[in-house]
C-alpha positions in Angstrom: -93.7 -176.6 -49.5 -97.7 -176.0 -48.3 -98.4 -178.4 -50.2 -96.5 -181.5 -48.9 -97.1 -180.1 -45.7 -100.5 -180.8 -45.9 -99.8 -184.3 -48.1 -98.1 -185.6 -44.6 -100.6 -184.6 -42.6 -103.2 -186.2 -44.7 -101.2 -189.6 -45.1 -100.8 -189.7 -40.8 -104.1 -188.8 -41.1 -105.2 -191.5 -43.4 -102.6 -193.9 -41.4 -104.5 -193.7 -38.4 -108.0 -194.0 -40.3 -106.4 -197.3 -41.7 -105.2 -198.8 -38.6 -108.2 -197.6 -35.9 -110.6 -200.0 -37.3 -108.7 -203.0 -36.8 -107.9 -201.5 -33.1 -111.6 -201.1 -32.0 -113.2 -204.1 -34.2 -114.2 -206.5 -31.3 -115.3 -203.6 -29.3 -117.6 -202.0 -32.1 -119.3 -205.7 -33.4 -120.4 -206.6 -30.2 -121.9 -203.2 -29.2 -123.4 -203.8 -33.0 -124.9 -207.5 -31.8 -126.1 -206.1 -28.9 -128.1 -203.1 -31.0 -128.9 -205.8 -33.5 -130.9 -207.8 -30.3 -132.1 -204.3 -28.9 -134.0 -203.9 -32.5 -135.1 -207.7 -32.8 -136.7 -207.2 -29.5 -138.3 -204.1 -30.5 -140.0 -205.7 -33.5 -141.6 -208.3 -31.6 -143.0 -205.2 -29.0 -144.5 -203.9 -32.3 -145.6 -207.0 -33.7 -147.5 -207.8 -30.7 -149.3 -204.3 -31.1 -150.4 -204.7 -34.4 -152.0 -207.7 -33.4 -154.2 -206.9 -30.6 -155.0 -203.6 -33.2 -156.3 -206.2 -35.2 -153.7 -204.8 -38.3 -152.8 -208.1 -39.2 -153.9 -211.1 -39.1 -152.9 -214.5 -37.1 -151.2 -216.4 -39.5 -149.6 -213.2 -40.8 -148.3 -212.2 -37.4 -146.8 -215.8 -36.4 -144.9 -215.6 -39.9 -143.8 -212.5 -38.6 -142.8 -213.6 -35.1 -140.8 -216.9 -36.7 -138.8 -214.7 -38.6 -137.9 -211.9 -36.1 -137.2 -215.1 -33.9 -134.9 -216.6 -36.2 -132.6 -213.3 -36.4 -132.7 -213.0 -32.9 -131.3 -216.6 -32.5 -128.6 -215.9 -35.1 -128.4 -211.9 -33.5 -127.0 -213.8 -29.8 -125.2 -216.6 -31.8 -123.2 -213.7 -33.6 -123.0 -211.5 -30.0 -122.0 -214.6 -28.5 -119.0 -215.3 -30.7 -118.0 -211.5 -30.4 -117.3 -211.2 -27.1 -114.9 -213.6 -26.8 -112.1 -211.4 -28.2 -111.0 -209.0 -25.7 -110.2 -205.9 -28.4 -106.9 -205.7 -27.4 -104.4 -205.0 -29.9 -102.4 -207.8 -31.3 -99.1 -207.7 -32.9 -100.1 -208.9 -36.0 -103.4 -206.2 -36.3 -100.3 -203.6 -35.9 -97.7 -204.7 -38.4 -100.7 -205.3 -40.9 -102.2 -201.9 -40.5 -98.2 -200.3 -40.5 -97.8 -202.2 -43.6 -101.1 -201.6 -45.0 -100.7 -197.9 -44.2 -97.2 -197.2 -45.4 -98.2 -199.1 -48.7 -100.9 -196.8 -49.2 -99.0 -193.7 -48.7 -96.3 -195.1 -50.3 -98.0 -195.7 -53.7 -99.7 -192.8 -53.6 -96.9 -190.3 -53.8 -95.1 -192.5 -56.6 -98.8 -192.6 -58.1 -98.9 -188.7 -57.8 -95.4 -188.4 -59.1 -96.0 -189.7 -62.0 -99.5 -188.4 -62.4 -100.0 -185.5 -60.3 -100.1 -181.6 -60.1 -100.6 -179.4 -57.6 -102.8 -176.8 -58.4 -105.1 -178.9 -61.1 -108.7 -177.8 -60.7 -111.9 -180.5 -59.3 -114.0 -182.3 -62.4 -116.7 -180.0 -62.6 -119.9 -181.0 -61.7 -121.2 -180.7 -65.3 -119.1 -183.3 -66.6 -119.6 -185.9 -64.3 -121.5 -189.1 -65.1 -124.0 -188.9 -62.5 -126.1 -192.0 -63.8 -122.9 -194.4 -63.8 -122.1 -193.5 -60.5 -125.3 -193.9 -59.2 -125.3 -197.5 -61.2 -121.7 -198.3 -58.9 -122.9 -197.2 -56.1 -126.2 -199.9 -56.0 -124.1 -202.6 -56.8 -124.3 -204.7 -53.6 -127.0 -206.9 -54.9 -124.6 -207.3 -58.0 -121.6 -208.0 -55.1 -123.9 -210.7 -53.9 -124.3 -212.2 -57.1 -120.4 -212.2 -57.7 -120.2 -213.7 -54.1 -123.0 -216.3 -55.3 -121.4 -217.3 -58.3 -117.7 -217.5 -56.2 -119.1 -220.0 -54.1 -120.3 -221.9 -56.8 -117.1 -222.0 -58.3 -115.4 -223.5 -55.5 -118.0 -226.1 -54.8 -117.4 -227.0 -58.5 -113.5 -227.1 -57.0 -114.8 -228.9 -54.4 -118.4 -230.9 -53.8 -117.5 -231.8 -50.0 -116.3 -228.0 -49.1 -119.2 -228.0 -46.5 -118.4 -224.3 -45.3 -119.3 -223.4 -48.8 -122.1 -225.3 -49.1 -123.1 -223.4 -45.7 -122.2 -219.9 -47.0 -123.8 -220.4 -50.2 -127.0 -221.4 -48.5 -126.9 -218.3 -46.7 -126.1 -216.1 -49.3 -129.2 -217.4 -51.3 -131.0 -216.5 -48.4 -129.9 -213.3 -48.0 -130.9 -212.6 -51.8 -134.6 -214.0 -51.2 -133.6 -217.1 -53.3 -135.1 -219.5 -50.6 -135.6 -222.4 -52.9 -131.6 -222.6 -53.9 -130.8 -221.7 -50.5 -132.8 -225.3 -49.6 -130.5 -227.1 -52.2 -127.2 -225.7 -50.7 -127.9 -226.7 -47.3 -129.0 -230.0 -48.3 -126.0 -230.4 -50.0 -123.9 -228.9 -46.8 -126.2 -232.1 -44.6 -124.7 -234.6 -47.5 -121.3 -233.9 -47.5 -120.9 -232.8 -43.5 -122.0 -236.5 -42.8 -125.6 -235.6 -41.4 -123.9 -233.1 -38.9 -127.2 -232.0 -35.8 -126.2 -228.2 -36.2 -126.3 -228.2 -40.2 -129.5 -230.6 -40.2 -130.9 -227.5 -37.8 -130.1 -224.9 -40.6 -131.4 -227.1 -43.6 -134.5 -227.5 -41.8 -135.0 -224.1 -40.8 -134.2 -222.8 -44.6 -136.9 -225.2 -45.9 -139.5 -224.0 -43.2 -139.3 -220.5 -44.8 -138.9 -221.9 -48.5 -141.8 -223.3 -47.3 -143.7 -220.3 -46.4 -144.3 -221.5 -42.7 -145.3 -225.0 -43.4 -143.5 -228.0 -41.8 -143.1 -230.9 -44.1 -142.4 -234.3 -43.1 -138.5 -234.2 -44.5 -138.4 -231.3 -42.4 -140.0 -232.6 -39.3 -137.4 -235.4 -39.8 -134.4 -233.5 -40.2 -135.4 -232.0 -36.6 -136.0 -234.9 -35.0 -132.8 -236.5 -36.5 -130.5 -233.7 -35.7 -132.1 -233.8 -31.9 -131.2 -237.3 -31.8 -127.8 -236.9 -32.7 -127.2 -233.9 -30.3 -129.9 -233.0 -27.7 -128.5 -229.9 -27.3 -129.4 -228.2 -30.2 -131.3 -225.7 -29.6 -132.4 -224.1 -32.4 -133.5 -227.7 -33.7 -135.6 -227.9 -30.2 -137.2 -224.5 -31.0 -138.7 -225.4 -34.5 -139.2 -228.7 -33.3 -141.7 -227.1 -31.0 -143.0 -224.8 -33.9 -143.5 -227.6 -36.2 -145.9 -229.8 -33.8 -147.8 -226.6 -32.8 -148.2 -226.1 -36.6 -150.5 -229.6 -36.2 -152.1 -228.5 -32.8 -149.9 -230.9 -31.1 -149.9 -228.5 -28.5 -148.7 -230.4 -25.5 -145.6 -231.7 -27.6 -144.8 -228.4 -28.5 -145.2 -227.0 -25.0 -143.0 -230.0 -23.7 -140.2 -229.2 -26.4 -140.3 -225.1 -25.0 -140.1 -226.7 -21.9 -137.2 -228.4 -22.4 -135.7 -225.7 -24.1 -135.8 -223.2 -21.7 -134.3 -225.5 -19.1 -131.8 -225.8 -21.0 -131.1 -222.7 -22.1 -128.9 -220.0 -20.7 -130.4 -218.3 -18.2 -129.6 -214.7 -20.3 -130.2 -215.8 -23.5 -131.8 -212.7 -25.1 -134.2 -214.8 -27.3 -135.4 -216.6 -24.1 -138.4 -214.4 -23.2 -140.0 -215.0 -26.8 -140.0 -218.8 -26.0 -141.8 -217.8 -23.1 -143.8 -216.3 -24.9 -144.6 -218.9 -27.6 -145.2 -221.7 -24.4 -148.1 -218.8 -22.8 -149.7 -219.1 -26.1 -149.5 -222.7 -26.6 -151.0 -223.1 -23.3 -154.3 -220.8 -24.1 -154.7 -222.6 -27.4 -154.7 -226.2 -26.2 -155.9 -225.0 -22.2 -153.1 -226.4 -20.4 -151.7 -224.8 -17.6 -147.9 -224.0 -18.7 -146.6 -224.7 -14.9 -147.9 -228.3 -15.1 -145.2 -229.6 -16.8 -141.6 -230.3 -16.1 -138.7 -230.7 -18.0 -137.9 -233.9 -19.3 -135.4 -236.0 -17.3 -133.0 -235.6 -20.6 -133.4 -232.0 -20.2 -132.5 -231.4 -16.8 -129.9 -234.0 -17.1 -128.7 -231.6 -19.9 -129.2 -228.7 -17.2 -126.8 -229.6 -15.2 -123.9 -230.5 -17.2 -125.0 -227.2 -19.0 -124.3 -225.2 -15.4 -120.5 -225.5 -15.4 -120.3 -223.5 -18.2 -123.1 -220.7 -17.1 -122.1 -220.7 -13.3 -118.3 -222.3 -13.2 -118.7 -222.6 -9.8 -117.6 -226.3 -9.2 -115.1 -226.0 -11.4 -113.6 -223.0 -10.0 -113.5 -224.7 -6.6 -112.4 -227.7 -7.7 -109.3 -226.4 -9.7 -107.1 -224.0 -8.6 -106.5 -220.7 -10.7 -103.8 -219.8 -12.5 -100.5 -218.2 -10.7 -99.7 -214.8 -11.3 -96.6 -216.1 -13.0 -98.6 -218.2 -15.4 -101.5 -215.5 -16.5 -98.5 -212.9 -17.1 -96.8 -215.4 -20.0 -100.4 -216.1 -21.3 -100.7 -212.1 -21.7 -97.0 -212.3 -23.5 -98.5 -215.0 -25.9 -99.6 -214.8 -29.3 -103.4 -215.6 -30.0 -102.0 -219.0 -31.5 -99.8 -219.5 -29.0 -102.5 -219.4 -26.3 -104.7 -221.1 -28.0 -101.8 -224.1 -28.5 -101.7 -223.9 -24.8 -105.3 -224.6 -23.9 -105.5 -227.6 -26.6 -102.3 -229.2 -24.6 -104.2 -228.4 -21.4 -107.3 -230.6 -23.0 -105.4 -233.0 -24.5 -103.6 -233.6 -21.2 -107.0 -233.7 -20.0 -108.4 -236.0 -22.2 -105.3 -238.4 -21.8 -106.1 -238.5 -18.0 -109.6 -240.0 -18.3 -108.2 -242.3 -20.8 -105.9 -244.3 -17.6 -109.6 -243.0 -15.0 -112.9 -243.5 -17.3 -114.6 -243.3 -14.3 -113.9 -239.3 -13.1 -117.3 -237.7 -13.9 -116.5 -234.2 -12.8 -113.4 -234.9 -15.2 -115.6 -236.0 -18.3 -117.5 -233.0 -18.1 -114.5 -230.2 -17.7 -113.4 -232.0 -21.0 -116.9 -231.5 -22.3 -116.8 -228.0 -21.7 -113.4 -227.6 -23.3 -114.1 -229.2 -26.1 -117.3 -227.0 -27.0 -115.3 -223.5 -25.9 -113.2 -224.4 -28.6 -115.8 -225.3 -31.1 -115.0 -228.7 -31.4 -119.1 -229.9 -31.1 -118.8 -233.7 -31.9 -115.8 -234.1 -29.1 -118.1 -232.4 -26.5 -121.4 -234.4 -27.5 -118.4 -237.7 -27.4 -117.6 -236.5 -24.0 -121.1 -235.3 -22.9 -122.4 -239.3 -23.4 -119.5 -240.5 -21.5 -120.9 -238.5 -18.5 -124.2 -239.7 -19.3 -123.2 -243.2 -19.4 -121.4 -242.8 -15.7 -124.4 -241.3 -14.2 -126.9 -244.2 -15.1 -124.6 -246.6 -14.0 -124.7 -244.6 -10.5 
């Protein structure tokens, strides 16, 4: 009788074990993303250190700085992501966890029935193979490989699966295999149809593969995937990088410029392209504070400032009824979400019969990239640009 006593207490036990990670998931990867940016930040405190120390040199420190930068971009990207679930718990995370739980307890007593006995005495240490264990417990590099090889699978499945082109890329990366990783995001720029955001990441693999060098293929993937969508930003910063690589200081200065007008105004990763202006302008002698943003840029600023702020928007549409945020909280996550596409699309078939309704244009802009949907918002963002030359 002890002993079943103790086999229900362990299953609730192991019940709740199951189930609390799903409950606290949003909660725990953001505080993670925001640790993630705490260390980043850190590194470059160090970094800067070592070199007025004189423990390493230059070139060794700015190869140092690129890549801390780089994990910083993709640390805020990640937080950024994160925080838009709330980490409340959804009906599905429950019945999945019930399920998962009770399948779990559930086999293991029909597992133990047929196997068990109270009573039967540990493996003794003697016996054990300590070597193999050791072997299965350092098998993540050999996970990676399986995830490698997965991916390649798939792509043979598939050739124009760009998300697996993307992963693969950064799988490679992850493994030190920057050379492949090059190849898999070129493949990811072929078959996504030259998309700005995956010319970004091909350009930024082949800048490490590269060892810090900026070829001209990846000086033009930059300046292609800029022209296509002047708001990426991770295309802007290595933009800048790549010109100050050549001592075309005042270029890259203009480019940081740009960027941090642009950026939002608590972006983590914003004070290091500070930084990396200040030590342009000592290099090449020009005074940072002479020079402006480009008109693109603060053009950019602007539409950029109804999604920091929301200010205009919030005064110029009225906010939800209490009625109307209490059946949004009764919805399902797809539910809501088929909500807010209706609300766009109701939107978007507005401006349709009134092309002419800036302020409109640009709410639709900002819809369009909360809900990912990147080549709909530049679409829109040119409309607005389009209405305010003719202005």
């Amino acid at each position: 009788m002890t002993f079943w006593i103790a086999a229900a207490l362990l299953s609730a036990l192991t019940l709740f074990l199951l189930a609390a990670p799903l409950w606290r998931k949003s909660r725990e990867e953001t505080d993670r993303a925001d640790y993630d940016l705490s260390v980043f930040k850190d590194q470059l405190k160090e970094l800067d250190r070592d070199l007025e120390r004189n423990l390493i040199s230059k070139e060794e420190a700015e190869t140092a700085r690129l890549e801390i930068q780089r994990r910083l971009l993709a640390a805020d990207d990640n937080r950024k992501k994160k925080q838009s679930f709330t980490g409340k718990i959804g009906t599905k995370s429950l019945i999945f966890s019930f399920v998962l739980g009770i399948t779990v307890i559930v086999g293991s007593v029909l597992m133990y029935g047929k196997l068990g006995m109270p009573g039967y005495g540990d493996v003794p240490y003697a016996s054990r193979d300590i070597e193999r264990e050791h072997r299965e417990a350092s098998g993540a590099t050999d996970g990676m490989q399986k995830e490698i090889a997965a991916l390649k699978k798939r792509l043979e499945q598939d050739e124009k699966d760009v998300d697996a082109w993307l992963l693969l890329g950064r799988t490679l990366r992850a493994v030190g295999r920057n050379t492949e990783a090059v190849d898999a995001f070129a493949g990811a720029v072929k078959h996504s149809d030259r998309h700005p955001a995956v010319l970004a990441d091909f350009a930024e693999a082949k800048i490490y593969a590269d060892e810090g060098n900026v070829k001209q293929v990846t000086f033009d993937a930059l300046v292609e995937a800029l022209k296509s969508d002047p708001m990426q930003m991770k295309a802007r910063f290595y933009l800048g990088y790549a010109k100050a690589r050549v001592e075309d200081y005042e270029g890259a200065m203009q480019d940081w410029t740009d960027l941090i007008a642009m950026a939002p105004p608590r972006a983590p990763w914003l004070a290091q392209v500070k930084e990396q202006l200040v030590a342009a302008g000592k290099a090449s002698g020009i005074d940072p504070q002479t020079i402006e943003p480009s008109p693109l840029a603060k053009n950019i600023r602007k539409q950029l400032a109804l999604e920091w702020e929301g200010e205009e928007e919030q005064q110029a549409q009225p906010g939800p009824t209490r009625e109307q945020m209490q059946q949004a909280q009764q919805m399902t996550d797809e539910e809501r979400t088929e909500m807010i596409r209706g609300m766009v699309q109701r939107l978007a078939d507005r401006l349709e019969e009134e092309p002419d309704d800036i302020e409109g244009w640009k709410r639709l802009a900002n819809a369009y990239q909360v809900l990912g949907e990147k080549d709909k918002a530049i679409e829109a963002r040119n409309k607005v640009q389009e209405l305010q030359s003719k202005n």
